[in-house]
matplotlib code that plots the C-alpha trace (Angstrom):
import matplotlib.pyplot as plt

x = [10.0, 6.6, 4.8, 6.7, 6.8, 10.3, 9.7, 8.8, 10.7, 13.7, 15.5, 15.2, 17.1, 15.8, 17.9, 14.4, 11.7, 8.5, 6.9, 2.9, 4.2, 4.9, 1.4, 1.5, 3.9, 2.9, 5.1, 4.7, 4.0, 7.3, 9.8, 12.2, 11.7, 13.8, 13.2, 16.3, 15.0, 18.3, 20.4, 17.0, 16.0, 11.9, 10.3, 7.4, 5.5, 1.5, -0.8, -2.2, -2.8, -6.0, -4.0, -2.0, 2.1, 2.5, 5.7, 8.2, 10.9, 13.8, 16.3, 19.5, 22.5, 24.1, 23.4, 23.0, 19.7, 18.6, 15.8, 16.7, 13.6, 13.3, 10.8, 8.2, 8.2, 7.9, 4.7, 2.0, -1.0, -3.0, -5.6, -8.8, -8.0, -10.1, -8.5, -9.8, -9.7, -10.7, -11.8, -13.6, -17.0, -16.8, -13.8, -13.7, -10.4, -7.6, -6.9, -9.9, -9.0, -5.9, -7.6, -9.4, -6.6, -4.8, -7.6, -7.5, -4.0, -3.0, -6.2, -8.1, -10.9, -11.9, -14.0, -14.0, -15.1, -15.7, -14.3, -16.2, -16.1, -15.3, -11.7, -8.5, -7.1, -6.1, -4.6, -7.2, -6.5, -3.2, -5.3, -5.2, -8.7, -10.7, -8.8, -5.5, -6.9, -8.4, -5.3, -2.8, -5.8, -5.5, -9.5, -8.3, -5.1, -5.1, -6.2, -7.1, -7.8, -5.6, -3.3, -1.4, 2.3, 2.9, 5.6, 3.5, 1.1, 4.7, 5.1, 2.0, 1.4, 3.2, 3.0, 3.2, 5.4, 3.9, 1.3, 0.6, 2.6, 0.1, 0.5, -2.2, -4.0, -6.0, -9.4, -11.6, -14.4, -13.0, -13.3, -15.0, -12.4, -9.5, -6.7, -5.8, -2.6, -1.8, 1.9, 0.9, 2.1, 5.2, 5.8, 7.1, 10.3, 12.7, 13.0, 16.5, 15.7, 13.5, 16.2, 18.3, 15.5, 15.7, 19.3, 19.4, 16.7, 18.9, 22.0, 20.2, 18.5, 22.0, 23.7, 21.5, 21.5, 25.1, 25.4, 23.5, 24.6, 28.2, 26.7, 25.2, 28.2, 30.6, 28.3, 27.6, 24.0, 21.2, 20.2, 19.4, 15.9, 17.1, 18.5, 17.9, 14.5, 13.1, 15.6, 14.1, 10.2, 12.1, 13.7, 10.7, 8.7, 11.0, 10.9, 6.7, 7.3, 6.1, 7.5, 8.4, 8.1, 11.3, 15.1, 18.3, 20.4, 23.7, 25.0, 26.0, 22.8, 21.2, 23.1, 22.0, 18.1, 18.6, 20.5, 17.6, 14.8, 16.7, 16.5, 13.2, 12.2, 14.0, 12.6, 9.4, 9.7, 10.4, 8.5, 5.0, 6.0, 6.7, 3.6, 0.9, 2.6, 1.9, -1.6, -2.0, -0.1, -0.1, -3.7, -4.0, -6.9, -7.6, -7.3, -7.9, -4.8, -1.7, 0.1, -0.5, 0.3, -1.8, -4.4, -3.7, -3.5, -6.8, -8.3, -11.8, -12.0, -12.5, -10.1, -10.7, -10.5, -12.1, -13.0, -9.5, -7.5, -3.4, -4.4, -6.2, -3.3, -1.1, -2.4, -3.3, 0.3, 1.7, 3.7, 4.6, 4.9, 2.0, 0.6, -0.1, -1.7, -3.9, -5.3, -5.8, -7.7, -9.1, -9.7, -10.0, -13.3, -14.9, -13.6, -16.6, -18.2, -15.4, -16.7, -17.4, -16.9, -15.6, -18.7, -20.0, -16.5, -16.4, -19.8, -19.3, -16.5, -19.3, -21.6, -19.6, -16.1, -14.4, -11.4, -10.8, -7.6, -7.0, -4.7, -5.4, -7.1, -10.0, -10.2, -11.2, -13.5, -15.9, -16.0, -17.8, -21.1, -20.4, -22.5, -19.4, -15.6, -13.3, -10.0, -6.5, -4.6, -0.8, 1.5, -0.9, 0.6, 2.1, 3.7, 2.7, 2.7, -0.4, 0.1, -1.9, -1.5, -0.8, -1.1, 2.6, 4.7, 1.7, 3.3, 1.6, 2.5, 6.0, 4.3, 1.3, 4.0, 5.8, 2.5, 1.0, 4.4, 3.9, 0.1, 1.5, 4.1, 1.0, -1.2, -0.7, -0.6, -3.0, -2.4, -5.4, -5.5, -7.4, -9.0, -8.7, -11.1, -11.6, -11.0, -7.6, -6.2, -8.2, -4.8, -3.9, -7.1, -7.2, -3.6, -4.9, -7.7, -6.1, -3.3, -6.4, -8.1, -5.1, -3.8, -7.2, -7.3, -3.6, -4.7, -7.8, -5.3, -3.4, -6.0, -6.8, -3.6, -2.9, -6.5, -5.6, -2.3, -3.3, -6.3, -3.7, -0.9, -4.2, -5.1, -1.5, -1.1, -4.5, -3.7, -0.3, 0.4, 0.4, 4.0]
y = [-46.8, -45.1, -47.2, -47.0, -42.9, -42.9, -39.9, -38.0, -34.4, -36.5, -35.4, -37.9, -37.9, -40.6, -41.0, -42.2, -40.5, -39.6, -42.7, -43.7, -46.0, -42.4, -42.0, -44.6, -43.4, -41.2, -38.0, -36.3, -32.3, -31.3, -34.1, -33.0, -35.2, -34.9, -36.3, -36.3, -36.4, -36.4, -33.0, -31.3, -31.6, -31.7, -31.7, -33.7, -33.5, -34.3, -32.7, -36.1, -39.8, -38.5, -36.1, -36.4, -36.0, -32.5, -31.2, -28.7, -27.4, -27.1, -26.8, -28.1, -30.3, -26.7, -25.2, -21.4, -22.5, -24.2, -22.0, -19.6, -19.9, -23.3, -25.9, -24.2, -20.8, -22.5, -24.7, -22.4, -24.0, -26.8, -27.4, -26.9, -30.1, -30.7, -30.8, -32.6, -30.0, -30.0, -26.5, -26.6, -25.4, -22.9, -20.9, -18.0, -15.4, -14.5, -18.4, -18.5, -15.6, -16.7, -20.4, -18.3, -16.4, -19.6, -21.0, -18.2, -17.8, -21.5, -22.6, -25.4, -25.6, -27.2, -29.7, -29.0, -31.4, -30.8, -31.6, -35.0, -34.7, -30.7, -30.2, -29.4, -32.3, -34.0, -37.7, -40.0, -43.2, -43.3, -42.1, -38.9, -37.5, -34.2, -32.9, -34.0, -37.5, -36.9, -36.1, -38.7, -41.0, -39.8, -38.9, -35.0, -33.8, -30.5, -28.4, -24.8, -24.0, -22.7, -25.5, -24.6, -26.1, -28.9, -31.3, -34.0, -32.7, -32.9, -36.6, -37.0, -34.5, -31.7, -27.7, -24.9, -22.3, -19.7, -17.8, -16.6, -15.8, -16.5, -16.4, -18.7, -16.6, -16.8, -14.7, -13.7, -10.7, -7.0, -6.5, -3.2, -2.1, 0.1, 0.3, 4.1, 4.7, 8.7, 7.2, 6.9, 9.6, 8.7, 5.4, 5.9, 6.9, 5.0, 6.6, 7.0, 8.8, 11.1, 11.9, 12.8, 14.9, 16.6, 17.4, 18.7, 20.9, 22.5, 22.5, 24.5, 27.0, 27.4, 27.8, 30.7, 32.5, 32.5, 33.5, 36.2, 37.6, 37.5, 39.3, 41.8, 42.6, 43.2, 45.9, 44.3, 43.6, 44.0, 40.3, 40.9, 39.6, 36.1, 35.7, 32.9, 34.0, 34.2, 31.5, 28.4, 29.5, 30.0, 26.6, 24.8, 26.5, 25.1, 21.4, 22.1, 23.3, 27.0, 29.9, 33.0, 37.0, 38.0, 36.3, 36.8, 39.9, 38.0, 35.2, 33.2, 33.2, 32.4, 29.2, 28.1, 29.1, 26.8, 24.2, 23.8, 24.2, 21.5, 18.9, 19.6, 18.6, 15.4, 14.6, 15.3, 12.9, 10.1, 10.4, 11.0, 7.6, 5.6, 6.7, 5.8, 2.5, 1.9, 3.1, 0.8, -1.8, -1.5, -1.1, -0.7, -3.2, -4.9, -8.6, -11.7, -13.2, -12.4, -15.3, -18.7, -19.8, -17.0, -18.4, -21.7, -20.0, -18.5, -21.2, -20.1, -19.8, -23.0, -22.7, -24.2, -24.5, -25.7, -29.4, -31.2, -29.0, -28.3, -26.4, -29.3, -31.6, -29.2, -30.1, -33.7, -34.1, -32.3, -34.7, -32.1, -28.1, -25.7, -26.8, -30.5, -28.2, -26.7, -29.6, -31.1, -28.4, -26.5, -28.5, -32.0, -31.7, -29.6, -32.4, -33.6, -30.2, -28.3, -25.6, -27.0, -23.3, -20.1, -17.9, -20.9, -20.5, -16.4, -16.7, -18.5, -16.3, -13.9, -15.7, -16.9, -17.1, -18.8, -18.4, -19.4, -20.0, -19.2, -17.8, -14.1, -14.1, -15.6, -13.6, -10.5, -12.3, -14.0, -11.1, -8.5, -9.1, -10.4, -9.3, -7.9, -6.9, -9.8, -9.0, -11.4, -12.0, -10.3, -12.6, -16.0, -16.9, -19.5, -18.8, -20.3, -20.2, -21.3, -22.7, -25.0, -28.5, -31.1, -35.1, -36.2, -36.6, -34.0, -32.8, -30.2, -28.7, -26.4, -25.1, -23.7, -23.0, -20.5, -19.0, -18.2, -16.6, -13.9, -13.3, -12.4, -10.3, -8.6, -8.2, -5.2, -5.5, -3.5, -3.2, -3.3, 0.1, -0.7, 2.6, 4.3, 5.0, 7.9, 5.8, 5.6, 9.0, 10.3, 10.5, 13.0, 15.1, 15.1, 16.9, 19.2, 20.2, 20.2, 22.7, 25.0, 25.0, 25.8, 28.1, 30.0, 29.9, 31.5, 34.2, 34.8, 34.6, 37.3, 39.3, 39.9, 39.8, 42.9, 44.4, 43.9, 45.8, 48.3, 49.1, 49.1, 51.5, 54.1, 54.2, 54.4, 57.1, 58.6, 58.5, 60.1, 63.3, 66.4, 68.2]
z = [-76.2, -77.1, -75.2, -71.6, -72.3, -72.7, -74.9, -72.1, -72.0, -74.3, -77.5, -80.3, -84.0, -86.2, -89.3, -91.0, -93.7, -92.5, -92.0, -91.5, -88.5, -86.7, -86.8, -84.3, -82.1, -78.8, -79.6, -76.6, -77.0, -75.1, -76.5, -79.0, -82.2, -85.0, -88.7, -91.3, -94.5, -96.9, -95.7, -93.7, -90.4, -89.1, -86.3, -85.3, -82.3, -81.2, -79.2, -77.8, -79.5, -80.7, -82.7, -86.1, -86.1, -86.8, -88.7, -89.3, -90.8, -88.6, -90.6, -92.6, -90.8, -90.0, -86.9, -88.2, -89.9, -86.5, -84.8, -82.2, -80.1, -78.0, -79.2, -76.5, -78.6, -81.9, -80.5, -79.9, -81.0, -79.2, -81.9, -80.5, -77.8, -75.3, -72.1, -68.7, -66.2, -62.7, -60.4, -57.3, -57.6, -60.8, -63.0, -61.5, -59.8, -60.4, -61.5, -63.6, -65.4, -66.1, -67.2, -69.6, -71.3, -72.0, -73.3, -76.0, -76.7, -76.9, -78.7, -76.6, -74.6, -71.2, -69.9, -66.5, -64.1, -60.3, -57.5, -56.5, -52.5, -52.9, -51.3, -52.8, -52.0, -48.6, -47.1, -45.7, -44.7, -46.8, -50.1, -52.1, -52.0, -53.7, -56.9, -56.1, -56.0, -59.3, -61.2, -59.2, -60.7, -64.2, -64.5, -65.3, -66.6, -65.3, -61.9, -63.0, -59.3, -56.5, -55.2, -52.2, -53.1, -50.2, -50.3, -49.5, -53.2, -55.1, -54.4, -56.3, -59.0, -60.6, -60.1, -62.5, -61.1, -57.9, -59.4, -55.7, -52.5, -50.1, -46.7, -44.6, -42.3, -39.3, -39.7, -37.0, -36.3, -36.2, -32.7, -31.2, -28.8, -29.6, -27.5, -28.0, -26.5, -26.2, -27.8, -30.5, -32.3, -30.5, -32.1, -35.8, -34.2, -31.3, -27.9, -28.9, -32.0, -30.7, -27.9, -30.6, -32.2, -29.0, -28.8, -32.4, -31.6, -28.3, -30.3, -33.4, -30.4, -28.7, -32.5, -33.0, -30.0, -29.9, -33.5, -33.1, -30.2, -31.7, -34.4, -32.8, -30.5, -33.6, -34.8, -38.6, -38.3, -35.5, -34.9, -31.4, -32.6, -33.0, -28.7, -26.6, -25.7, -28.9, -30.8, -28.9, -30.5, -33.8, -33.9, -32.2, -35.3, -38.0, -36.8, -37.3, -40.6, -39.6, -41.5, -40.0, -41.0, -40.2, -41.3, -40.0, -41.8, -41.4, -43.8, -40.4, -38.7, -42.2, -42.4, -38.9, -40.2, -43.7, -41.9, -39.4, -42.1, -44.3, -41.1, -40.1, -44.0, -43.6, -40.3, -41.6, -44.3, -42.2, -39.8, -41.9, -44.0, -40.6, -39.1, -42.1, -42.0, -38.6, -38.4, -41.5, -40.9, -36.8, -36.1, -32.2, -32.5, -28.5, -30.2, -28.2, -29.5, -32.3, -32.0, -32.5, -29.5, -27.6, -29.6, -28.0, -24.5, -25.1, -26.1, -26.4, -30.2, -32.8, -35.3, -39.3, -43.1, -46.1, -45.1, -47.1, -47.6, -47.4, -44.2, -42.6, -43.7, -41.5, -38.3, -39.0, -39.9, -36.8, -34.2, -32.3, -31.1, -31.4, -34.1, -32.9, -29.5, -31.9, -33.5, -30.7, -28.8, -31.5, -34.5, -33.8, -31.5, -34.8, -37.6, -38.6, -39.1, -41.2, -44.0, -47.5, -49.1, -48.1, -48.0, -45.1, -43.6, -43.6, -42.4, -39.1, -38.4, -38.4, -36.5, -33.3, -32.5, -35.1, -36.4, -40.1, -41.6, -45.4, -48.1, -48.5, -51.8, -50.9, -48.1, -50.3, -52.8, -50.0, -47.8, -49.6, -48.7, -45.7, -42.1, -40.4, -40.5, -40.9, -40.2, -40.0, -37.0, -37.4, -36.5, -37.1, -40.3, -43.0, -45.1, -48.6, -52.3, -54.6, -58.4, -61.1, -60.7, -63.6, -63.7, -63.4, -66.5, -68.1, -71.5, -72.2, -68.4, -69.6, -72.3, -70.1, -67.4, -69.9, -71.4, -68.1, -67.4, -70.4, -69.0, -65.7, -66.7, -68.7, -65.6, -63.1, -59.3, -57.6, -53.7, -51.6, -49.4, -46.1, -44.8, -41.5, -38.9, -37.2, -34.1, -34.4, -34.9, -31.9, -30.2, -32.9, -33.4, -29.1, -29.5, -31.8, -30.3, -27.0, -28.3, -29.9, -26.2, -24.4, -27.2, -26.6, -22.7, -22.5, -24.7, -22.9, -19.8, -21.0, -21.6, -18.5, -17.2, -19.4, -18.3, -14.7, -14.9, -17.1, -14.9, -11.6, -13.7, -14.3, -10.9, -9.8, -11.5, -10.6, -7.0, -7.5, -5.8, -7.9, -8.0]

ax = plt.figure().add_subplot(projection="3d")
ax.plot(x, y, z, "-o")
ax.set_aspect("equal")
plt.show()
């Protein structure tokens, strides 16, 4: 039973002493092993063969002096092993970090071998290569690198849980054109929304007018400041959050003023969160392509990844659709000279037009020294999730699993902010600036309007005949 692994993730109760022939058996670290010894129960378990049977009290033959933490909580410490690891070049990121911490907290250390050929891992002529190969071949027992979760991967190893939803991007050079609608400022809300933003606003003008004017015909209060030629610059002032000097004297009119203030804040609201999103999110960038299959339709960009890879495997694998267009076209013809590392890869996107295709977070980490703006395509993704990887039927895998849990739950997000240029709120600073030049021509307007009149009522009355 030892011997064929039967122990593997199994719950054993041997009505036996401790024995030395247990120091024979292979007691894997996650099988349940229980020891009777006269009316108490013990546990034994062992890190690896190279290891001795380790044991404790579990407790008596009745279940209220059983533990109330599972066998993973009560097994904390590996013993100083020495565990086979593979990464690709170096332990570094966010997975690296993470390495690192489990190092500490469940006591072992690594001896990390790299990648032979350099890749992740990929299928070549029917045979696992890179670090998947590696652990399907037992020369490692765990991948403390970023393993994109494939099905074709879970057929041959095993996967921790997602440490990382990552999306698989296409990357290509910021372009240096803008499109710069004048709508812009139009686009956080429908044209059906801002139709009704428009009716509210004639409704609230008509509202006060009439209220007014009711009020000052019944002879309670003088409102006659509030009619229908001042009410609409009243109402158009509220929905721009401009106060005014003066307020309605009746309680009616004053309902019509809170009212309108109270809709115009709401308004407001919504429509400053809609718009940040969309300049940050909706960047009116003139890209050569958004899609993939404008990308296809284009067709003057090579497209790639880290030479065997999951993303590779995705277009080898395709039969049919877009994807089996785009290896075809884009990636096939450039097989043979497919990046090695991601600062080569973000570097040629630099260099000529390449597009590179790769989970976000390395996206970040190989960028910042790089020669120009790298930026991902909207709508040219996969969606993916990235975890450790483990030899199958690993038993030290659950444990790690559930401890790397606890370290995330430790760890704090931090979003990336991406800033804004002032190329793309020229649409707004143009309004603004157009409003202060027309705001100052009509008052120069009127100026001499009033200069003109007033100079025509003196001589009017200059060359009046005397009584």
């Amino acid at each position: 039973v030892s011997a064929a692994e039967l122990f593997y993730k199994g719950r054993w109760l041997v009505l036996k002493e401790r024995d030395p022939y247990f120091e024979t058996l292979n007691i894997p670290f996650d099988c349940e092993f229980l020891v009777l010894e006269n009316t108490h129960l013990e546990e034994a378990y062992r890190t690896s063969l190279e290891f001795p049977v380790v044991y404790t009290k579990f407790g008596d033959l009745q279940p209220e002096t059983w533990p109330l933490f599972d066998h993973y909580r009560r097994r904390s410490n590996l013993q100083g092993y020495v565990m086979k690891t593979t990464n690709g070049i170096k332990l570094e990121g966010y997975f690296g970090q993470i390495w690192r911490l489990l190092e500490s907290v469940m006591n072992f250390t690594s001896e990390i071998q790299e990648s032979a050929d350099g890749g992740t891992g990929s299928i070549v002529n029917d045979r696992w290569n890179g670090m998947v190969g590696m652990l399907m071949r037992n020369e490692v027992m765990f991948g403390a690198s970023s393993f994109l979760i494939t099905t074709q991967r879970m057929d041959v190893v095993d996967f921790t849980y997602t440490l990382l939803d990552t999306g698989n991007y296409v990357y290509i050079k910021k372009p240096d054109n803008y499109l710069l609608p004048w709508t812009n400022s139009l686009a956080p809300f429908t044209a059906r929304l801002w139709f009704c933003v428009l009716a509210i606003i004639f409704i609230f003008i008509i509202a006060l007018a009439t209220t007014a004017s009711l009020i000052h015909r019944s002879g309670v209060y003088d409102d006659s400041e509030f009619c229908l030629r001042n009410a609409w610059l009243y109402v158009f002032g509220k929905f721009c959050n401009q106060g005014h000097d003066i307020c309605p004297l009746s309680l009616a009119c004053r309902i019509v003023y809170i009212t309108a203030y109270f809709c115009a804040f709401v308004l407001l609201a919504g429509y400053g969160g809609n718009y940040t999103s969309f300049l940050t999110a909706g960047r009116p960038l003139a890209l050569p392509f958004n899609t993939f299959q404008e990308m296809l339709d284009e067709g003057t960009y090579k497209l790639g990844s880290i030479h065997k890879s999951a993303q590779i495997d995705m277009f080898t694998k395709a039969r049919e659709g877009i994807f089996m267009g785009l290896y075809n076209k884009l990636v096939q013809p450039y097989m043979d000279n497919l990046p090695t590392n991601y600062a080569d890869a973000f570097q040629r996107v630099c260099d000529s037009k390449y597009a590179f295709m790769s989970p976000a977070v390395f996206k970040k980490k190989y960028t910042v020294n790089s020669t120009c703006e790298i930026i991902r395509v909207p709508h040219a993704v996969i969606p993916g999730h990235a975890a450790m990887a483990a030899r199958k039927k690993f038993g030290l895998l659950e444990i790690m699993e559930k401890r790397t849990i606890d370290i995330k739950k430790m760890q704090i997000g931090q979003k990336d902010w991406d800033a804004i240029s002032l190329d793309e709120i020229i649409p707004i600073l143009s309004a603004f600036l157009l409003g202060v030049l027309a705001s100052v021509l009509i008052a120069f307007s009127e100026c001499f309007v009033f200069r003109v009149w007033l100079k025509r009522s003196i001589s009017q009355k200059e060359n009046r005949p005397a009584l």
